[in-house]
Each structure stands twice: as structure tokens, then as C-alpha cells.
C-alpha positions as CSV (number, residue, x, y, z in Angstrom):
1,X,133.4,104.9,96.9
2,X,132.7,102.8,100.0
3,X,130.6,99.5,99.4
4,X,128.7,97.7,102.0
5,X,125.3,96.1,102.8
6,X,122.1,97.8,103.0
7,X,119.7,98.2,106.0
8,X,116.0,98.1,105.7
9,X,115.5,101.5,105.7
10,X,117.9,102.4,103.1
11,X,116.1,100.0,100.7
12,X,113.1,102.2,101.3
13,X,115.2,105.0,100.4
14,X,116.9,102.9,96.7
15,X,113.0,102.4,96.0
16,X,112.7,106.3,96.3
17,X,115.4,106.5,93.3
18,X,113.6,103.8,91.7
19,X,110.8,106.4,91.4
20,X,112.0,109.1,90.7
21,X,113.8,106.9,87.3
22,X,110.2,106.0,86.5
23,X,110.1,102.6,87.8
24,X,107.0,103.1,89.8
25,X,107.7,100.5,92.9
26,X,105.2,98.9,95.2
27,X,104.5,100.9,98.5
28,X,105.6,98.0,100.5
29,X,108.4,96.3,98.4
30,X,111.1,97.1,100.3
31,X,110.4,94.4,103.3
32,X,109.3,91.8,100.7
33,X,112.4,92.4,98.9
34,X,114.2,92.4,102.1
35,X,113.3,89.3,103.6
36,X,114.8,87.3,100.0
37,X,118.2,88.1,101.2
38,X,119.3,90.7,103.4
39,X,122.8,91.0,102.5
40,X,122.2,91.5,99.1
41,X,121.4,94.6,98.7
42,X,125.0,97.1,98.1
43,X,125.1,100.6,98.8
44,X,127.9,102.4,97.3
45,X,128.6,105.9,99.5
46,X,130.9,108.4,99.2
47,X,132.2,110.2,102.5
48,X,129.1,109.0,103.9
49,X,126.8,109.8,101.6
50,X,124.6,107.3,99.4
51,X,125.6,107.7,95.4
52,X,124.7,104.4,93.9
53,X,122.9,100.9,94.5
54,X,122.8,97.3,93.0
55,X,121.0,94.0,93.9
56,X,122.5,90.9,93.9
57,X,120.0,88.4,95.5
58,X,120.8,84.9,95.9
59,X,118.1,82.5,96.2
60,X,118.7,78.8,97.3
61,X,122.3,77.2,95.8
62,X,122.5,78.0,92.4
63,X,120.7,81.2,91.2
64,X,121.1,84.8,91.9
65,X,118.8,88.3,90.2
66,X,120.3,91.6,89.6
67,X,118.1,94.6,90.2
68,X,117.8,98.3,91.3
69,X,121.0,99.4,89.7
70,X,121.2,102.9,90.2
71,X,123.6,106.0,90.5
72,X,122.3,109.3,91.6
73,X,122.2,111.3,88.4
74,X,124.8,113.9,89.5
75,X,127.5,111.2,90.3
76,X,127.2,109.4,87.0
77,X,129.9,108.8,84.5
78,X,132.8,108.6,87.2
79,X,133.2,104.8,87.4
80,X,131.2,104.3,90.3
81,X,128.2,101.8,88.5
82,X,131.0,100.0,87.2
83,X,132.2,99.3,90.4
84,X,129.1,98.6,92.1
85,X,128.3,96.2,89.3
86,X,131.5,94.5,89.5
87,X,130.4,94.1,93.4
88,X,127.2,92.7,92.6
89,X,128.3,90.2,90.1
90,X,131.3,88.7,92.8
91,X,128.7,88.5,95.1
92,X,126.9,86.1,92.9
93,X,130.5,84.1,91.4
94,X,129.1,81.1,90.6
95,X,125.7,80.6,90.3
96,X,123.8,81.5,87.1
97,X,122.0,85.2,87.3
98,X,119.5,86.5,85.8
99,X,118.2,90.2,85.4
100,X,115.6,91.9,83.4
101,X,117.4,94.9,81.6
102,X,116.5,97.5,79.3
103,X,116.9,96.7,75.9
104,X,119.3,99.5,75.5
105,X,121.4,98.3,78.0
106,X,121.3,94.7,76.4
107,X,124.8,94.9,74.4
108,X,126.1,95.7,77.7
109,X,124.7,92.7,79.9
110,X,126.3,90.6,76.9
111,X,129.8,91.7,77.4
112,X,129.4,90.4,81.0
113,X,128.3,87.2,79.7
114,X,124.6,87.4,79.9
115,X,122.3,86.3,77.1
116,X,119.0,86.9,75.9
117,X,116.0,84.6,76.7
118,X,113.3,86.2,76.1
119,X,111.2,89.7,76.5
120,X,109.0,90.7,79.0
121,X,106.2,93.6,77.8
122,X,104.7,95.9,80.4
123,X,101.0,96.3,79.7
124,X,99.1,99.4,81.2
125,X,95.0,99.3,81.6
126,X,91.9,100.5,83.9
127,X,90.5,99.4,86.7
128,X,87.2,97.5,86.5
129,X,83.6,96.7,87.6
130,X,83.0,93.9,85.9
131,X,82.2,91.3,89.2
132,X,84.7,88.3,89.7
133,X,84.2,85.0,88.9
134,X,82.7,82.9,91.5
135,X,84.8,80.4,92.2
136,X,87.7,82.9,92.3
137,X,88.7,83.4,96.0
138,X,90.5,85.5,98.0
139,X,94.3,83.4,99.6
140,X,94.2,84.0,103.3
141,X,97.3,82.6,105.9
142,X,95.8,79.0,105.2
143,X,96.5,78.7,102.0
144,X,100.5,79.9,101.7
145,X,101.5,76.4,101.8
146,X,99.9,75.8,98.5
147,X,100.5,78.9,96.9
148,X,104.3,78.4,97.4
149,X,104.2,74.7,96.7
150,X,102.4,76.1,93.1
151,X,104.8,78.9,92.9
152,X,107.6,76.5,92.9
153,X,107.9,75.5,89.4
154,X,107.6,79.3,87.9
155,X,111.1,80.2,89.7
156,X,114.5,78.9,89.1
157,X,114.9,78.5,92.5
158,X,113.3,78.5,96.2
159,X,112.1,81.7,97.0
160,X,110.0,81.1,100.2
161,X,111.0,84.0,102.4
162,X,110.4,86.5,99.9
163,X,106.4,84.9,98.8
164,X,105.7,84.7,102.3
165,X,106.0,88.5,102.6
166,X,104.7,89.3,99.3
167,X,101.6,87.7,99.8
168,X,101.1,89.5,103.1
169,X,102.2,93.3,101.6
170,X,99.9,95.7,103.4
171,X,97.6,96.8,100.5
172,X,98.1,94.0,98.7
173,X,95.2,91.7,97.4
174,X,95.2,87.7,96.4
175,X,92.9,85.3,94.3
176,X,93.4,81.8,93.6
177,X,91.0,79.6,91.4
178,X,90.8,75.9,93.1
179,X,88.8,72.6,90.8
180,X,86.3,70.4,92.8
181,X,89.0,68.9,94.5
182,X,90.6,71.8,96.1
183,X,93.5,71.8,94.2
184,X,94.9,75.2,93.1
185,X,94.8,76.0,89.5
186,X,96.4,79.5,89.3
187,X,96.9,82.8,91.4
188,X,97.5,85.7,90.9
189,X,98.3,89.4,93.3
190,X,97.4,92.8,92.9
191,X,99.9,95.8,95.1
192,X,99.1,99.7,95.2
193,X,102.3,101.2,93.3
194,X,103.8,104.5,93.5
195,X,101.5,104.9,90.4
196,X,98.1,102.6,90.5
197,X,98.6,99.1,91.0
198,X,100.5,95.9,89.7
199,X,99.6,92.8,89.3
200,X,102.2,90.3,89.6
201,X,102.5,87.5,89.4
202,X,100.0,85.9,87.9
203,X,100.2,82.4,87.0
204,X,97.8,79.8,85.3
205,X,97.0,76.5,84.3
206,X,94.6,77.3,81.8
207,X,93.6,80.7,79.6
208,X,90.0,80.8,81.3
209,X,91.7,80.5,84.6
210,X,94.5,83.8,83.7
211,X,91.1,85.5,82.5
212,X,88.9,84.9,85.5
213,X,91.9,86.3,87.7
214,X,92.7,89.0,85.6
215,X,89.0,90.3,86.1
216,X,88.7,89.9,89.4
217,X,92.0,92.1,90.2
218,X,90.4,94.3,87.5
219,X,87.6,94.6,89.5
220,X,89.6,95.7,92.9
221,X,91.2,98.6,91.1
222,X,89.3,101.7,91.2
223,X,87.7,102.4,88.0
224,X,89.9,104.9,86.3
225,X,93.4,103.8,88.2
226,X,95.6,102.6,86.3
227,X,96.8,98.3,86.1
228,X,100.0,96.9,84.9
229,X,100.5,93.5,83.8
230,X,104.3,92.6,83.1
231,X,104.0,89.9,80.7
232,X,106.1,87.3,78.9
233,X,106.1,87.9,75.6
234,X,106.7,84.0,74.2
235,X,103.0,83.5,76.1
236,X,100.5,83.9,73.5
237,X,97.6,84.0,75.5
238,X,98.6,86.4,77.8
239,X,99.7,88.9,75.1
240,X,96.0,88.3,74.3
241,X,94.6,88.3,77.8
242,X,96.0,91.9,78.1
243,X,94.6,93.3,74.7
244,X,91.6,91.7,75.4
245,X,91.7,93.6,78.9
246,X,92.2,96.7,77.0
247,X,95.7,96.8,77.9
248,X,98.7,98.5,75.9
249,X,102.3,97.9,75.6
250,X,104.3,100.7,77.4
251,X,107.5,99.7,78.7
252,X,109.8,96.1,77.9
253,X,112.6,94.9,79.2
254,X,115.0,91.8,78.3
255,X,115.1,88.8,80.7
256,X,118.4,87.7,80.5
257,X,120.5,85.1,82.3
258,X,124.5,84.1,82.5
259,X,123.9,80.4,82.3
260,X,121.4,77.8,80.8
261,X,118.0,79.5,80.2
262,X,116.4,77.7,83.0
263,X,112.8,77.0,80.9
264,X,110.4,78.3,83.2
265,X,106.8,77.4,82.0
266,X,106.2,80.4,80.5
267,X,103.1,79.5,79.0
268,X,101.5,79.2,82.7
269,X,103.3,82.7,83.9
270,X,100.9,85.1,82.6
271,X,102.9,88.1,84.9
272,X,106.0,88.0,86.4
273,X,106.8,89.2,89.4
274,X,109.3,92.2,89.5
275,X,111.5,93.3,87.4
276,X,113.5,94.2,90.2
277,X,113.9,90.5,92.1
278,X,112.2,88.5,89.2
């Protein structure tokens, strides 16, 4: 098996096995994904012919995510993950790397020196008609600066590129609450899905502020659809936001990492993200 860099177009193509696993990917991930690092997404082929993927993202110095580890069902159980994944992890030698596994794969990730910091719960609900929140407001092109200067502190490291192209994802929808000031006090984005929509992430100073987010996104999701929420299990409140939404648990995964749990305020991050790039 042959190993080598992706190109845009074969991301959109990994996202396609992605969904066909069940992962139900955002319609317009792959660029967003893209644009975090190009080279890091590997393709393993076989005269030619795409059998298996893994991502190994590096953001800034120090960190790195691993994501969308596949291999085509009918080439599985030849060695070829193994060798993708031992691609992926030298691509990252050095920094510490996180990834948000299954928990059946858990004992695995351990034996390559990952350890367990906490869960993350997918939560499934319904669209809404419940009206938003007044001073919940749509983020336009003038306020990116401080949505990534907020973002900051709920990622281990800088991931600029990839926010300024999530926040733009065709489709895609996003509310901030600001105080009298003008300064932001949480944000939150809503993507069309493969299956309904995500929203992701979400983060908060303050429960009221999670909840008046929540319901406005809610509220852009045709009644009926169906809403995601990936949350952090250690926060309380938003284990309680989504039950209070109506929300059930239907799919977890383990957020693990090789190196120091970097302590994220978790108990601001209401919804992470991806599982895919963190």
C-alpha cells in the first residue's frame, strides 16, 4: 500500500466513507477541514486505488488530532490500518495528540500511549419554533475577529484557518450573545449534515447564555429534522441543557490525548466541534 497526501477532492470522497460508517458528516466539511492543514490528510492506495484514510492534523507547534480513520470494508484485516496509523502518528512525532475514539477501540488507543480524559455524549433532538432570544444575533464577516479571539481558549492550540472556514460553511448558521458592552459572551454554529444538522461548537460563559443559543439554532432547524449536540460529559449543565431540549444520548466517544490533558474549560464548551478534527 502506497501512502501519500490527500487532495481536496479526495477528502470529499473519505467523508463519503465517513457516511456510509454512520458518521453523518457536514455537507461542506471537507474545505473546512482542508484549510486546518492540507498535508494532513493520508490516503493509503493500492495500485492506484483508494483502500484506507487517516487524519493527522497539526495545529500550531505542539498539538496534533487524529480523525477519519477508515479502511474500505473489503480490504480490512490485511495490515493496511496499521500502517496507515503508524503514518499518521509519525506525522505528528512529537507533539501531544488527541482523538475522539470509540470506546471499543479505547484499549487500543492505550497501547499507543493515549489516555483517557474524558467522554464526549452525542445527543439527538428536533427542530424548533420556539423564537430566539433577542439579544441573540446572527455573526457576520465583522465579527470573526472576536469569535476566534473567544474561540481561543476552548482549543489546545491556534486553529485560525480552519474557524475562518467553518464559520463561512455554505449552509451553515451563527449566533453569538454580546452584554451592554459588546463583548461576546458565547457562540455557537449550526451545519446541514448528511442526516439533519449539528450544532457545533457551542460555547458559553453562562447556562442562560448555552440555553438562549441552543434555542435559537433550535429554532433554524425545520421542525421535525433532526439536531445533534456533541457534548462534554464532565459539563453538568450541558448534559442538562440537552435533556431539557428534549435531547437523548445516542452515540459517545472517548476524548483521549498522548500527553498532559490540556484542561480545556469544559464547563464553557457546551459542544465540541468534530469528532473528526476536534
Amino acid at each position: 500500500m502506497d501512502i501519500r497526501a490527500m487532495t481536496l477532492p479526495e477528502l470529499e470522497m473519505v467523508l463519503d466513507w465517513a457516511a456510509a460508517e454512520g458518521w453523518n458528516p457536514g455537507l461542506q466539511d471537507a474545505g473546512s477541514f482542508y484549510a486546518a492543514d492540507p498535508g494532513g490528510f493520508l490516503l493509503g492506495t493500492i495500485d492506484g486505488e483508494p483502500v484506507a484514510s487517516i487524519f493527522a492534523v497539526r495545529y500550531g507547534a505542539g498539538f496534533g488530532f487524529i480523525g477519519g480513520y477508515i479502511v474500505r470494508p473489503e480490504f480490512r484485516g490485511k495490515g493496511h490500518g496499521m500502517s496507515l496509523w503508524r503514518a499518521g502518528m509519525a506525522r505528528l512525532e512529537g507533539r501531544n495528540v488527541g482523538l475522539d475514539g470509540v470506546p471499543a477501540q479505547q484499549a487500543n488507543y492505550a497501547r499507543s500511549g493515549f489516555r483517557l480524559a474524558h467522554r464526549n455524549v452525542r445527543y439527538e433532538g428536533r427542530g424548533s419554533d420556539v423564537p430566539a432570544a433577542d439579544r441573540v444575533l446572527p455573526l457576520g464577516p465583522h465579527d470573526v475577529g472576536d469569535v476566534l479571539a473567544y474561540d481561543r481558549v476552548f482549543f489546545p492550540a491556534d486553529r485560525e484557518q480552519f474557524m475562518r472556514c467553518w464559520l463561512r460553511q455554505e449552509g451553515s448558521v451563527a449566533f453569538g450573545v454580546r452584554d451592554t458592552g459588546g463583548a461576546l459572551l458565547g457562540y455557537a454554529v449550526l451545519r446541514p449534515c448528511r442526516a439533519g444538522f449539528k450544532i457545533g461548537p457551542l460555547c458559553a460563559g453562562a447556562p442562560e447564555v448555552a440555553e438562549e443559543l441552543m434555542q435559537a439554532l433550535r429554532g433554524r432547524v425545520p421542525a421535525g429534522e433532526p439536531v445533534f449536540l456533541d457534548v462534554p460529559e464532565p459539563n453538568a449543565a450541558a448534559v442538562a441543557l440537552a435533556e431539557r431540549h428534549g435531547m437523548h444520548a445516542c452515540f459517545e466517544t472517548a476524548r483521549m490525548y498522548t500527553g498532559e490533558d490540556p484542561g480545556l474549560p469544559l464547563a464553557q464548551q457546551y459542544g465540541i466541534t468534530s469528532f473528526e478534527l476536534g
